[in-house]
N, C-alpha and C positions, 0 to 999 in steps of 0.2 A: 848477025855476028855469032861466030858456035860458042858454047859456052865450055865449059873445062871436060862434060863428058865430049867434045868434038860436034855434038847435034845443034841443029840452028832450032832454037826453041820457037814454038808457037805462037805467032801473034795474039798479044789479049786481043779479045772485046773489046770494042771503042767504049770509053764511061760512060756515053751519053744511054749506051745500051742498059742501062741500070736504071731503073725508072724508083724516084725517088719513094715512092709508094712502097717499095718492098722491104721485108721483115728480115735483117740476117739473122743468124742462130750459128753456133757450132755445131759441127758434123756430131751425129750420133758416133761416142766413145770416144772423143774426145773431151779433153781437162785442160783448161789455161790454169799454170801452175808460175809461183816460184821458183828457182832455182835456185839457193841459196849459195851452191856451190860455183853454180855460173856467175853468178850477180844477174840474171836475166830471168826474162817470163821466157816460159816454154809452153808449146803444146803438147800435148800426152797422149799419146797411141796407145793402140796396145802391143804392136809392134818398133814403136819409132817416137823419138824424140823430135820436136822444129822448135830450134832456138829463134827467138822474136828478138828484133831490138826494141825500143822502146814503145816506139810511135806505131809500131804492127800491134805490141800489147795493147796500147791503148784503143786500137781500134775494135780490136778481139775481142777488149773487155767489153765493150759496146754491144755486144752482137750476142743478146739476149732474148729473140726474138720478139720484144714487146717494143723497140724501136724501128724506126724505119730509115730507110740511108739518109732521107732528109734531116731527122733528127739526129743519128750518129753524124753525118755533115756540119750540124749547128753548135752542136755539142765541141768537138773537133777544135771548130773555127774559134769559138770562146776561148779555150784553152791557149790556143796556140799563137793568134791573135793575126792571124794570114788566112788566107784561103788555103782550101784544103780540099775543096770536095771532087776535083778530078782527080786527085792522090788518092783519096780513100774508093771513089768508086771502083777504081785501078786494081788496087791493091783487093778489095773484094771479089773482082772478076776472077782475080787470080786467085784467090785460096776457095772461090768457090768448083772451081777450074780442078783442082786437086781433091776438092771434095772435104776440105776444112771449114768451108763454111758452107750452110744451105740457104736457100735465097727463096724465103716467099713470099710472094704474092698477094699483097691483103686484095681487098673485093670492097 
């Protein structure tokens, strides 16, 4: 389906593509911020704002490169008290996709 600019956006990555072993982190120069003014968490460019709703913040928050999608997963699921982890692997495909998140690889 096209989205508002008229382009059919690109299919994510299937979740399963997301091997629970890996470390998210945010993109170098970016800041998970409040937005007091928003009432929202934001991401910080240095050219551009991304308004998060809550459940994107929460996951952003996560994504400190010392956990892994398994643990942001577990983490997640405690909270929310549902499954969660093809949402969030989803949801990381895609801000890694734009380059807000980096996705490595531990060994």
């Amino acid at each position: 389906m096209p989205n508002d600019t008229g382009l059919t956006p690109a299919a994510p990555a299937p979740p399963s593509a997301l091997p629970d072993t890996v470390r998210p982190r945010l993109g170098p120069h970016l800041r998970l911020h409040f937005d007091r003014s928003r009432g929202k968490h934001v991401l910080l460019a240095p050219e551009s704002v991304i308004v998060l709703n809550a459940t994107g913040a929460d996951v952003v928050g996560l994504c400190d490169g010392s956990r892994t999608v398994a643990a942001i997963v577990d983490e997640l699921r405690a909270r929310y008290q549902r499954p969660v982890g093809d949402e969030v692997r989803d949801f990381l495909v895609r801000m890694a996709a734009r380059r807000h998140v980096i996705l490595e690889e531990t060994m």
